[in-house]
Biopython code that builds the backbone (N, CA, C, O; Angstrom):
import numpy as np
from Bio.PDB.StructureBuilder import StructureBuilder

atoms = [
    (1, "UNK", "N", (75.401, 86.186, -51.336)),
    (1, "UNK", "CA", (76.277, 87.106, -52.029)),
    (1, "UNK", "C", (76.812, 88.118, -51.009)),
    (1, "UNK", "O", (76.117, 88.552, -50.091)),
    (2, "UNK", "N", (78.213, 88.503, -51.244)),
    (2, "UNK", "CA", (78.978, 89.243, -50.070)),
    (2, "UNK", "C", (79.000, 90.468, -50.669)),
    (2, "UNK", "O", (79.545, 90.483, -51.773)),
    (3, "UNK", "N", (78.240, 92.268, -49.956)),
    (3, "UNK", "CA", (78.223, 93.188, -50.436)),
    (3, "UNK", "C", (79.652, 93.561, -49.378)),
    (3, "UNK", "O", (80.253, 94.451, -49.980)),
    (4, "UNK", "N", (80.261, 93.299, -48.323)),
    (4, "UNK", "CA", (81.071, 94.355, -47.924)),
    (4, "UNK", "C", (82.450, 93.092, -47.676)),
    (4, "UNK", "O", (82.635, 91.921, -48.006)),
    (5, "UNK", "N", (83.333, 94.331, -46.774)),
    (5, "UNK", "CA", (84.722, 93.765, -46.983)),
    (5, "UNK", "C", (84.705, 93.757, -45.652)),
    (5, "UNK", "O", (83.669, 94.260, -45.218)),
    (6, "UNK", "N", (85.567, 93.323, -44.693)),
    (6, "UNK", "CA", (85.789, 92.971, -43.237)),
    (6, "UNK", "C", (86.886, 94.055, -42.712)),
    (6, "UNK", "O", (87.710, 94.255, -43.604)),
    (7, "UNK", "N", (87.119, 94.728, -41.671)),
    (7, "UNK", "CA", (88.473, 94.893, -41.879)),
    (7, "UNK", "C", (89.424, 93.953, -40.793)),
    (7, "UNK", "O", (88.562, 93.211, -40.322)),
    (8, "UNK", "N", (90.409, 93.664, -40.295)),
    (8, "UNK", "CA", (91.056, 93.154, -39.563)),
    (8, "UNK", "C", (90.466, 92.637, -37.770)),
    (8, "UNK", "O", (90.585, 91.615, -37.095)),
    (9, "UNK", "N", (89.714, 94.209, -37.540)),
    (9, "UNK", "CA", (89.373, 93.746, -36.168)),
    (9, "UNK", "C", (88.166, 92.951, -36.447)),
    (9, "UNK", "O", (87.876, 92.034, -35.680)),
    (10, "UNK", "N", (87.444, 93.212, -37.460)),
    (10, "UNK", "CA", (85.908, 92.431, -37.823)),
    (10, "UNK", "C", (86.197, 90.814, -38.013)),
    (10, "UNK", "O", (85.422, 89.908, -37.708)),
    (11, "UNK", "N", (87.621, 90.676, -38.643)),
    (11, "UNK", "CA", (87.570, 89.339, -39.127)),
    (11, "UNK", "C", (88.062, 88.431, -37.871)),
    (11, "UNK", "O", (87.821, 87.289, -37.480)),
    (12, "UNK", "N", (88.780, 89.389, -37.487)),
    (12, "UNK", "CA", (89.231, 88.354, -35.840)),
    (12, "UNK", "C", (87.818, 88.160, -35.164)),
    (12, "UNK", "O", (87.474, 86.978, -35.161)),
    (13, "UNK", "N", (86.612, 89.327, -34.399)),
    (13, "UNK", "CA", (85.693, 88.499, -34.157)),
    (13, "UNK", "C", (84.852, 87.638, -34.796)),
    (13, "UNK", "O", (84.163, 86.764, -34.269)),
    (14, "UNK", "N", (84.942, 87.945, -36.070)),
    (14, "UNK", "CA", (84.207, 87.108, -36.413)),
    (14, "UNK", "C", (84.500, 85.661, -36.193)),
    (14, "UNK", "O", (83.563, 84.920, -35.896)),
    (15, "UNK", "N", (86.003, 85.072, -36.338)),
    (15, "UNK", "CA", (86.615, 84.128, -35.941)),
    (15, "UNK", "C", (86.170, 83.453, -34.337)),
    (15, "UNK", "O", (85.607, 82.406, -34.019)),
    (16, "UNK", "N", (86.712, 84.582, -33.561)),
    (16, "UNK", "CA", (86.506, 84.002, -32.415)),
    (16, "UNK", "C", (85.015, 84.117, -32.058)),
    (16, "UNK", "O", (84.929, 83.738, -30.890)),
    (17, "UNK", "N", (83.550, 84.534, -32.611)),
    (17, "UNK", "CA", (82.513, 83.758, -32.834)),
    (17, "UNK", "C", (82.415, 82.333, -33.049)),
    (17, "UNK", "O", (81.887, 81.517, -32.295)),
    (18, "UNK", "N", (82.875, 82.160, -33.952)),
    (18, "UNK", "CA", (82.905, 80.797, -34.798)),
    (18, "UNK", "C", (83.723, 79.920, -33.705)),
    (18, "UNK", "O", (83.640, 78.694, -33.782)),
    (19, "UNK", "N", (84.134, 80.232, -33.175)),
    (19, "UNK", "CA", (85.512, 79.430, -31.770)),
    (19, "UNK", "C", (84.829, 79.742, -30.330)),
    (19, "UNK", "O", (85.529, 79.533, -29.339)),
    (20, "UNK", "N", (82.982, 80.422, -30.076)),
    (20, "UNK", "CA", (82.484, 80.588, -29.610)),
    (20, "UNK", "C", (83.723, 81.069, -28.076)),
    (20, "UNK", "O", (83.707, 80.618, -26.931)),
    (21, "UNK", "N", (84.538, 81.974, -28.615)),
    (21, "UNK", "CA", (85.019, 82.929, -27.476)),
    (21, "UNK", "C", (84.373, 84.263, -27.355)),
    (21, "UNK", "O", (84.692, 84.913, -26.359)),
    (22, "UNK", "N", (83.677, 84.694, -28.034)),
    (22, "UNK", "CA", (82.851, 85.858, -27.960)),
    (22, "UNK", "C", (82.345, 85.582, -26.810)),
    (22, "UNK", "O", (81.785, 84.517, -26.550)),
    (23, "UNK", "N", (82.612, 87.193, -25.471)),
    (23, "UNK", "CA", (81.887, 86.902, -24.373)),
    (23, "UNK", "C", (80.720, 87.989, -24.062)),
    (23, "UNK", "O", (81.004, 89.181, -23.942)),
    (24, "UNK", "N", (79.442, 87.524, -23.943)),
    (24, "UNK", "CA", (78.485, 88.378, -23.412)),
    (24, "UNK", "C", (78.865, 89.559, -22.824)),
    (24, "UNK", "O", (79.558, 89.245, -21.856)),
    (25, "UNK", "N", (78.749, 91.106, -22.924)),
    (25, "UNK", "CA", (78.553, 91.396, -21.970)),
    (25, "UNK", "C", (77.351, 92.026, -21.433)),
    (25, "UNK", "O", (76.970, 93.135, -21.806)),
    (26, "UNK", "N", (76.644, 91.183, -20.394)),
    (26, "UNK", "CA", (75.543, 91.219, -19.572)),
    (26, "UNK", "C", (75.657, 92.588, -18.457)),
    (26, "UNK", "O", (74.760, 93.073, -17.767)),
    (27, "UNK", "N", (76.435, 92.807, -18.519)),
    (27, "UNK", "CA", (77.054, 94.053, -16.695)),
    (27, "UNK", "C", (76.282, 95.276, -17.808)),
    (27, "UNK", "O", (76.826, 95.671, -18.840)),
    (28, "UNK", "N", (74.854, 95.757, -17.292)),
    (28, "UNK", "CA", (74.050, 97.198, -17.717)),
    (28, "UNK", "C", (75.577, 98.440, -17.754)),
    (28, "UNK", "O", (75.828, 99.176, -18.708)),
    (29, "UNK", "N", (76.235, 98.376, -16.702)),
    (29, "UNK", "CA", (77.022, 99.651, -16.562)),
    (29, "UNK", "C", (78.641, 99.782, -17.878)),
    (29, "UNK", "O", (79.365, 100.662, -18.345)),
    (30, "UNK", "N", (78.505, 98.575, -17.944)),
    (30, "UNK", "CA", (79.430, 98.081, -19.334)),
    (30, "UNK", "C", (79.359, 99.048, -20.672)),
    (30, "UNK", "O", (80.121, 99.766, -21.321)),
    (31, "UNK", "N", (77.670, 98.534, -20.689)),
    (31, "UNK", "CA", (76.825, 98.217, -21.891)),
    (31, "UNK", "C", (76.675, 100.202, -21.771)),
    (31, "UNK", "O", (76.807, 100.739, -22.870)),
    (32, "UNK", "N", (76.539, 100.740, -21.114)),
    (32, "UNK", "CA", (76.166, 101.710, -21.387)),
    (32, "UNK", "C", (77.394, 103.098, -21.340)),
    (32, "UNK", "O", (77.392, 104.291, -21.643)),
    (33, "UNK", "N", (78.452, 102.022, -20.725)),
    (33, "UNK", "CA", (80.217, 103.124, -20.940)),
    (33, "UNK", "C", (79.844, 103.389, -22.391)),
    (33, "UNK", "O", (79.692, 104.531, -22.824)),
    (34, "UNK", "N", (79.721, 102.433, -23.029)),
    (34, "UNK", "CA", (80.433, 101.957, -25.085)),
    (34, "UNK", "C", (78.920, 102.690, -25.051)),
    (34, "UNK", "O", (79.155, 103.893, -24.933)),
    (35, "UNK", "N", (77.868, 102.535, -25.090)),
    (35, "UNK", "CA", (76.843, 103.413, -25.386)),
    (35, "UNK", "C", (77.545, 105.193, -25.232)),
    (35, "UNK", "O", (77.735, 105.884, -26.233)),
    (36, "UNK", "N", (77.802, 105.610, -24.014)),
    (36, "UNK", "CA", (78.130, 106.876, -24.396)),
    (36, "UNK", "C", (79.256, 107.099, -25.289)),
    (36, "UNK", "O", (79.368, 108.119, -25.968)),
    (37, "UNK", "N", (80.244, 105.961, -25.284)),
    (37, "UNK", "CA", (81.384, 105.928, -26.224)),
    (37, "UNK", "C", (80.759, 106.531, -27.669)),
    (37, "UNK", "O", (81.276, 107.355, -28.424)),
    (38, "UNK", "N", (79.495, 105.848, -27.788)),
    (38, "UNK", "CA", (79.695, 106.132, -29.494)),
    (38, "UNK", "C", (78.281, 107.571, -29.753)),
    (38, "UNK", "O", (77.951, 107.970, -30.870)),
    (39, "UNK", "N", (77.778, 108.009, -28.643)),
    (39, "UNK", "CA", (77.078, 109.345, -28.395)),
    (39, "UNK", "C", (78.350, 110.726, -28.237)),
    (39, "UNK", "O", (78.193, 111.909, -28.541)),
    (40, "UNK", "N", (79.545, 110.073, -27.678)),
    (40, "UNK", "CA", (80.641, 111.247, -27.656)),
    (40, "UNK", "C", (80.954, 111.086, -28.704)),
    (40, "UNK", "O", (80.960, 112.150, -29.323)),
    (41, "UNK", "N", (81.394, 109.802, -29.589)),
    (41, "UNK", "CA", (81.916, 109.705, -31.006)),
    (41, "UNK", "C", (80.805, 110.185, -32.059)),
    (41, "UNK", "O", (81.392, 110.606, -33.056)),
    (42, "UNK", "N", (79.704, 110.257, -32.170)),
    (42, "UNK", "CA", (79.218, 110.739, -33.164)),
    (42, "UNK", "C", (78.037, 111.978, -32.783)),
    (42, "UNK", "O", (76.815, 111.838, -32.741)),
    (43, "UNK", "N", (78.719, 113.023, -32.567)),
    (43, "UNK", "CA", (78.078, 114.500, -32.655)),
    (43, "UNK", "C", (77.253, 114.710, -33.480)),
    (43, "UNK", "O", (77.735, 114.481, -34.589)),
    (44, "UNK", "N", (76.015, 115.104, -33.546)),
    (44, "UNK", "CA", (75.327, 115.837, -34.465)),
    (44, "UNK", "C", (75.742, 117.060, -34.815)),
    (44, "UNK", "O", (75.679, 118.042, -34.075)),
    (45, "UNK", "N", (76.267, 117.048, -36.177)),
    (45, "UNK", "CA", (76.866, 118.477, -36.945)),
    (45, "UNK", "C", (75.908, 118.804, -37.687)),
    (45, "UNK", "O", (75.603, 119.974, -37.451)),
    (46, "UNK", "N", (74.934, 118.101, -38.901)),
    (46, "UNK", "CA", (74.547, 118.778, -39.567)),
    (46, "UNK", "C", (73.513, 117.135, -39.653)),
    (46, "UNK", "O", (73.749, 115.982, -39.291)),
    (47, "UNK", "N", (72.139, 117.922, -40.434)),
    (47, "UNK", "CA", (71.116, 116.544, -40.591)),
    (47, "UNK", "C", (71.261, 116.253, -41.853)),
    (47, "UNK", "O", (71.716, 117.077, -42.647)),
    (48, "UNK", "N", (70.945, 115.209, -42.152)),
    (48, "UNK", "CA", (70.512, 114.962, -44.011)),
    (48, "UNK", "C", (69.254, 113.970, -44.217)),
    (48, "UNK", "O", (68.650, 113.188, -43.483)),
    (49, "UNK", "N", (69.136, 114.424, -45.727)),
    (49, "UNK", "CA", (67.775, 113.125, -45.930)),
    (49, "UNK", "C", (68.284, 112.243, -46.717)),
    (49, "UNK", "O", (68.838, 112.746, -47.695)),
    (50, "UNK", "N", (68.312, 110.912, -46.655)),
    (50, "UNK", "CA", (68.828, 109.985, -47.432)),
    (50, "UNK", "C", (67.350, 109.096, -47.807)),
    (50, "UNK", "O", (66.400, 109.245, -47.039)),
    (51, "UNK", "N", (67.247, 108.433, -48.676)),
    (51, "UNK", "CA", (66.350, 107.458, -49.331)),
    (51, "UNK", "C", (66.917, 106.614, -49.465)),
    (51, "UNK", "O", (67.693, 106.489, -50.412)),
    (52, "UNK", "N", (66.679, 105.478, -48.301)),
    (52, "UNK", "CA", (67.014, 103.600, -48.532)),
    (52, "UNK", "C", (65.638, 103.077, -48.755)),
    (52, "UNK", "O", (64.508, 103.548, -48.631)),
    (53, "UNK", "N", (66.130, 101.945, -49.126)),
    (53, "UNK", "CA", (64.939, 100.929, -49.554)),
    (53, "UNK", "C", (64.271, 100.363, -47.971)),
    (53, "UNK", "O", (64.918, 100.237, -46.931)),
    (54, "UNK", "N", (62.941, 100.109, -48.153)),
    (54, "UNK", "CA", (62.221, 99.635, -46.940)),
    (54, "UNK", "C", (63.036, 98.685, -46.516)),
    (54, "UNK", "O", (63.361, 98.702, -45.328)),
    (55, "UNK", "N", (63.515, 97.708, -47.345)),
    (55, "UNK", "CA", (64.227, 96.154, -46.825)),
    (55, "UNK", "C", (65.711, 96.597, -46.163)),
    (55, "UNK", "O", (66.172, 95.818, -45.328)),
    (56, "UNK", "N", (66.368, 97.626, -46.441)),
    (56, "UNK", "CA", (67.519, 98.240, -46.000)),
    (56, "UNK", "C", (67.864, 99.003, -44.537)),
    (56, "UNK", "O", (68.876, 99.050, -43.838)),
    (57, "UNK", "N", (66.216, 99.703, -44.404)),
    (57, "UNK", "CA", (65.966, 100.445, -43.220)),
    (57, "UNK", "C", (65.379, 99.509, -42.368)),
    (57, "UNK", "O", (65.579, 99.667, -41.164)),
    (58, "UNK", "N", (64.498, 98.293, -42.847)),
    (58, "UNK", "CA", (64.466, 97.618, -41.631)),
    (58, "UNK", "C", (64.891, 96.186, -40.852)),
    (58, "UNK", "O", (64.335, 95.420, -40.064)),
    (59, "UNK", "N", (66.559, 96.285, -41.709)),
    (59, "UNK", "CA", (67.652, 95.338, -41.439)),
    (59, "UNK", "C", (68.792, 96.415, -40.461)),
    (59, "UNK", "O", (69.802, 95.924, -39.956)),
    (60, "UNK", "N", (68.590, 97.286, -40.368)),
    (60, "UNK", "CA", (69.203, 99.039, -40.127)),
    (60, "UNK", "C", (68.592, 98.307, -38.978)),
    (60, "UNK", "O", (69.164, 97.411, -38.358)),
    (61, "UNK", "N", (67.337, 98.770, -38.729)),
    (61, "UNK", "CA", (66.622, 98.513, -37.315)),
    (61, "UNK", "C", (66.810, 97.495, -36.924)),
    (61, "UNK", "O", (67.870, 97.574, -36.303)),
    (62, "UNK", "N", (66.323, 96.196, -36.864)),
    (62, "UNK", "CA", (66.780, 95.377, -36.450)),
    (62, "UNK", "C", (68.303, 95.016, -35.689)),
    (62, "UNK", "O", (68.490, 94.465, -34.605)),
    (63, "UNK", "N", (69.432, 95.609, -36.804)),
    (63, "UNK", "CA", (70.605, 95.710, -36.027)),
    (63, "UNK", "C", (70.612, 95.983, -34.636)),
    (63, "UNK", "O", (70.768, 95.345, -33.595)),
    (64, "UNK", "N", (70.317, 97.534, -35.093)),
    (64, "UNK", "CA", (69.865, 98.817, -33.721)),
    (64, "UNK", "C", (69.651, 97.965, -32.812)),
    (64, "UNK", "O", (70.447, 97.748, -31.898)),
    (65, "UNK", "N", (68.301, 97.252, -32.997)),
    (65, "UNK", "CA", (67.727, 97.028, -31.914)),
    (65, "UNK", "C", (68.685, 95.459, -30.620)),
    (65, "UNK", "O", (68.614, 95.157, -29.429)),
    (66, "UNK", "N", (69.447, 94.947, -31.848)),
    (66, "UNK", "CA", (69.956, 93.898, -31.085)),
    (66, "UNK", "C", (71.141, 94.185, -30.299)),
    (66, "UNK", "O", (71.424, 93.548, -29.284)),
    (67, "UNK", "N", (72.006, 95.374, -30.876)),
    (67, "UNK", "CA", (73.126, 96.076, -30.293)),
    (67, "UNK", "C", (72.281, 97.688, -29.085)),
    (67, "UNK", "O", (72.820, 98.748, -28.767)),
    (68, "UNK", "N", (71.095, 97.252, -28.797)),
    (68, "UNK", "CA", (70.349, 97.974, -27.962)),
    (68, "UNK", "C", (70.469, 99.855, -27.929)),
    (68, "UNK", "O", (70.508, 100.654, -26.994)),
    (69, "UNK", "N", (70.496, 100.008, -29.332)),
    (69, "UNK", "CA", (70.924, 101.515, -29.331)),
    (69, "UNK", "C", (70.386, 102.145, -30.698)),
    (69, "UNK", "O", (70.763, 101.659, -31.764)),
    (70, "UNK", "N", (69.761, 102.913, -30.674)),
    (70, "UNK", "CA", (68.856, 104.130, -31.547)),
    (70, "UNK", "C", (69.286, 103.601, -32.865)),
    (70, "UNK", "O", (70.486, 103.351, -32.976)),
    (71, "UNK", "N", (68.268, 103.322, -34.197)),
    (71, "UNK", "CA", (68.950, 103.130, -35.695)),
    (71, "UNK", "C", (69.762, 104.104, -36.348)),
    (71, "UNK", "O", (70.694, 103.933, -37.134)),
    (72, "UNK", "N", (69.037, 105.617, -35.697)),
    (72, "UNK", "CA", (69.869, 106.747, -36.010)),
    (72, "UNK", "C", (71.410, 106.584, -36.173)),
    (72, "UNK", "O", (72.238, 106.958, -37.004)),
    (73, "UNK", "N", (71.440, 105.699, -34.752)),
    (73, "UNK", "CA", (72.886, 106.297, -33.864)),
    (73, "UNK", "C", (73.504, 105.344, -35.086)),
    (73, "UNK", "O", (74.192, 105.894, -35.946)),
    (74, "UNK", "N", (73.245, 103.869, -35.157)),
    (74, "UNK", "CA", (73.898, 102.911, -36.431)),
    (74, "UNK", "C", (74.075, 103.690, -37.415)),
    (74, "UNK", "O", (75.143, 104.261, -37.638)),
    (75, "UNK", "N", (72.926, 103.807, -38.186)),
    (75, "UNK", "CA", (73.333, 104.409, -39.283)),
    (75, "UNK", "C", (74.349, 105.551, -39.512)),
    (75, "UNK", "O", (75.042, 105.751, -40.510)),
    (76, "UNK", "N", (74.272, 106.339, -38.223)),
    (76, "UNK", "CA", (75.290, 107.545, -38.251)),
    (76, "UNK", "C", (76.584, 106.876, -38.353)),
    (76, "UNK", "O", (77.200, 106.770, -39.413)),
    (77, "UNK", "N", (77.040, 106.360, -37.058)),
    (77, "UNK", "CA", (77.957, 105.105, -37.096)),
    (77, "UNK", "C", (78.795, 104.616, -38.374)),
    (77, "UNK", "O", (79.931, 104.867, -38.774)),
    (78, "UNK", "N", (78.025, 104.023, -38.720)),
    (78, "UNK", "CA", (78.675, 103.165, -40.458)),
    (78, "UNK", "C", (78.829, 103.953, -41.531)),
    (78, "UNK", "O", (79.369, 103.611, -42.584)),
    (79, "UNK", "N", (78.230, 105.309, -41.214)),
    (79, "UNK", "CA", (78.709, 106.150, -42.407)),
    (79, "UNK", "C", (79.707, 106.668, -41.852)),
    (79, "UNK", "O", (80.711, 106.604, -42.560)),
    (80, "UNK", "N", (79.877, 107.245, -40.697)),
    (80, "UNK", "CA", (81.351, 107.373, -40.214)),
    (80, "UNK", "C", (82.734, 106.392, -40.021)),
    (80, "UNK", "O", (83.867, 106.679, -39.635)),
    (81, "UNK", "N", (82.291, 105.453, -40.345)),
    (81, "UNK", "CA", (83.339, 104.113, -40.431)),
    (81, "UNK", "C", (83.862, 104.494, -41.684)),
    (81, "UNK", "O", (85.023, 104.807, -41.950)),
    (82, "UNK", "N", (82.589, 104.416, -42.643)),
    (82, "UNK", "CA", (82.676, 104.613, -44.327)),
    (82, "UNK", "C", (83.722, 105.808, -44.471)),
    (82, "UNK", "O", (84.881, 105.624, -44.841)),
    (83, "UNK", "N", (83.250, 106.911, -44.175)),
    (83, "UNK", "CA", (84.271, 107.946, -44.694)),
    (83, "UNK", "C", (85.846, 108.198, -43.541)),
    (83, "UNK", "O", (86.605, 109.167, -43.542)),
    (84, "UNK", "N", (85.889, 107.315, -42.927)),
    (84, "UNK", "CA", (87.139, 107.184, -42.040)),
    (84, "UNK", "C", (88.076, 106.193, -42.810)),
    (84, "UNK", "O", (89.304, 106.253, -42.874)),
    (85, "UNK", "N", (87.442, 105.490, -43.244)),
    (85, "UNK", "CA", (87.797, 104.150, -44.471)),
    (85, "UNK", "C", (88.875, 104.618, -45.619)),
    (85, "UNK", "O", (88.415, 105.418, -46.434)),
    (86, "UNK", "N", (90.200, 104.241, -45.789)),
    (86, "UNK", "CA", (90.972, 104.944, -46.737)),
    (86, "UNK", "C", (91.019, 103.462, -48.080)),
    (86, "UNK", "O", (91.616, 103.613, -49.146)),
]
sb = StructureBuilder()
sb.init_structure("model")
sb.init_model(0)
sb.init_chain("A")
sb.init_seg("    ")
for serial, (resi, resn, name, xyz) in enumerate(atoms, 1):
    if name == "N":
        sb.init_residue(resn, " ", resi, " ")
    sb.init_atom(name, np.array(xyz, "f"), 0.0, 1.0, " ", f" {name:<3s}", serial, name[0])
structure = sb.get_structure()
């Protein structure tokens, strides 16, 4: 069952997954430009407490952990996608 919607740039990779053009990137100094990319993009302004389900927070993590960067930072992330979202 499909809970979300794609938007345009999501559906193109996802495509070129499937057409196995998706390319690694292996280069540490790469990997860690787009790491500060999204530490400058998402500032800590203010904290909150949210309540997800165990099975929610540790599909959250897991993500995190495969895109090699804090669950915090995800979760901050996708709620900022969310309310950028018109």
């Amino acid at each position: 069952m499909k809970y979300y919607t794609l938007d345009t740039e999501e559906k193109k990779l996802v495509e070129e997954l499937d057409r196995n053009e998706f390319i690694d990137i292996s280069d540490s100094t790469e990997k860690s430009r787009y790491q500060e990319y999204a530490r400058s993009t998402l500032s800590k302004n203010r904290n909150i407490n949210i309540r997800l389900s165990e099975r929610d927070l540790q599909k959250i993590k897991i993500k995190a952990a495969e895109k090699g960067i804090p669950y915090q930072t995800l979760a901050a992330s996708i709620l900022h996608q969310c309310s950028n979202t018109q």
